[in-house]
C-alpha positions in Angstrom: 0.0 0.0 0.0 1.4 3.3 -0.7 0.3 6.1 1.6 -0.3 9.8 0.6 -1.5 12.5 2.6 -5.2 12.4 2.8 -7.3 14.4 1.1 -11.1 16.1 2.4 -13.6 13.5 2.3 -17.3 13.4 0.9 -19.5 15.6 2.8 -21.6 12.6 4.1 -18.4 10.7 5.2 -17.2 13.7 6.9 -20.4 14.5 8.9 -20.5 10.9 9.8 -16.7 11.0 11.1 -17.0 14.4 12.4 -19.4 12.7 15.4 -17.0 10.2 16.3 -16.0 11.6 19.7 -14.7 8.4 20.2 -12.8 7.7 16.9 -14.0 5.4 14.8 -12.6 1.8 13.3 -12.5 1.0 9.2 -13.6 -2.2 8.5 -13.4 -3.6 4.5 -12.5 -6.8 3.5 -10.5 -5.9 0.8 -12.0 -6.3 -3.4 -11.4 -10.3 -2.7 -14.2 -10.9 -0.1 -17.9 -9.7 -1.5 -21.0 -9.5 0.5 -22.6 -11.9 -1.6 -20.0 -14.8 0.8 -21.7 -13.8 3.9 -24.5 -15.4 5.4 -27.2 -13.3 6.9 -26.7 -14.8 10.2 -22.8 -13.1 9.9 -24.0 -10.2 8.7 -26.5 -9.9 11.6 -23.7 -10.6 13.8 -21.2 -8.0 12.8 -24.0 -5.7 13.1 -24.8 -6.4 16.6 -20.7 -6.4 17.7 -20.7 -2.9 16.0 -23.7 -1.9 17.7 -22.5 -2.3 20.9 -19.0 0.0 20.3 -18.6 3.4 21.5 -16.9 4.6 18.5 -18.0 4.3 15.2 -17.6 2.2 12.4 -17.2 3.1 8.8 -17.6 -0.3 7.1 -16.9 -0.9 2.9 -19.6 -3.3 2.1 -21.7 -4.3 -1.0 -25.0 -4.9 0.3 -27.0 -2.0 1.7 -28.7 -2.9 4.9 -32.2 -1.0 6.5 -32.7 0.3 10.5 -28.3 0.3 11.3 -27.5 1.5 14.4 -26.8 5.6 14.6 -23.0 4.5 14.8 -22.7 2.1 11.4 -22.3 3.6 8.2 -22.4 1.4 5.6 -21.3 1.9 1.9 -20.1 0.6 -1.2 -17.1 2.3 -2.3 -14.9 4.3 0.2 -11.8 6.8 0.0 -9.4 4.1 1.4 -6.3 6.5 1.8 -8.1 9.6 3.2 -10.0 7.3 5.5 -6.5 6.1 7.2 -5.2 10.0 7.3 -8.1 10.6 8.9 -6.5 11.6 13.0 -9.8 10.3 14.5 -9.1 6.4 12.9 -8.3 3.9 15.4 -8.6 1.3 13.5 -8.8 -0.5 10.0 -9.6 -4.1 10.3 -8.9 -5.9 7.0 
């Protein structure tokens, strides 16, 4: 991976991040794992683990999901290199 400073993110990713009093983790599986492996009962359990965080979590994922928890965003496509400049990351979980 080759790092470069981070650039300003979306405006709905920064709103989202600019909450996280208590940082927030990046989860993505990478372009090798889609959404289409999981099973709905894994899905439902990641949900309820991020659920019960303090920070938030900022999670690259092909399926779209209804009624997440105020502290999962969810989306498609993210700004991978911004996202780790970001000073309020704690973690990326890969």
């Amino acid at each position: 991976m080759h790092c470069q400073p981070a650039k300003p993110l979306p405006k709905d990713l920064e709103e989202f991040l600019s909450g996280a009093k208590d940082g927030f983790i990046y989860f993505s599986m990478g372009s090798m794992v889609q959404s289409k492996d999981f099973s709905e009962q894994v899905k439902k359990q990641f949900i309820e683990v991020f659920s019960k965080l303090k920070q938030r979590v900022l999670w690259k994922f092909e399926a779209q999901f209804d009624n997440l928890p105020s502290n999962i965003k969810v989306s498609k496509w993210l700004p991978q290199q911004d996202i780790l400049g970001n000073r309020a990351n704690l973690y990326f979980i890969q």
